[in-house]
C-alpha positions, 0 to 999 in steps of 0.5 A, spaced: 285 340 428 288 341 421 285 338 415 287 333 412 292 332 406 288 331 400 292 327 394 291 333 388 296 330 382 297 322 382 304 319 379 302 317 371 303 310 370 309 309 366 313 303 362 320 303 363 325 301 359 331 295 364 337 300 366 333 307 366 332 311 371 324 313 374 321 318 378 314 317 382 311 324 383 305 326 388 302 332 390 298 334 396 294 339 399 289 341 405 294 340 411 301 343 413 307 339 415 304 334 411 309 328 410 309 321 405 311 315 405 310 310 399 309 303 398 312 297 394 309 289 393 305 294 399 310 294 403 313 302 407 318 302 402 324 304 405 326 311 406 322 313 401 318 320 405 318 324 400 313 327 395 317 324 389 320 316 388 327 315 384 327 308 382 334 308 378 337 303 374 330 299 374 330 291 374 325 287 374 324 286 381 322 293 380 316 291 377 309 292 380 304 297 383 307 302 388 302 307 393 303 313 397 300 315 403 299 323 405 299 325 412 300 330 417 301 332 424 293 332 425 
């Protein structure tokens, strides 16, 4: 079995000014093939699967916590 992926940089918190343009960054280790998908108002966020989540022209429906989880094929 594959080990799990392990959450080894988390995004910063951030403050954003209205209009701007936002980037979300994770890194993960301890697996292969390792996939994401992150999560808004904890909800899947749509096509959001890669390790880093570009908000642009951020608004106030934007606002709130946003997660990630890491998996992999094990």
């Amino acid at each position: 079995a594959q080990a799990q992926p392990v959450i080894t940089r988390q995004p910063a918190d951030v403050s954003v000014s209205l209009g701007a343009t936002i980037a979300l960054d994770v890194l993960a280790t301890g697996g292969t093939a390792t996939s994401y998908q992150w999560h808004f108002a904890e909800q899947p966020v749509s096509g959001a699967t890669n390790r880093a989540l570009m908000l642009t022209h951020a608004a106030p429906a934007h606002a709130g916590d946003y997660f990630v989880v890491a998996s992999n094929a094990s």
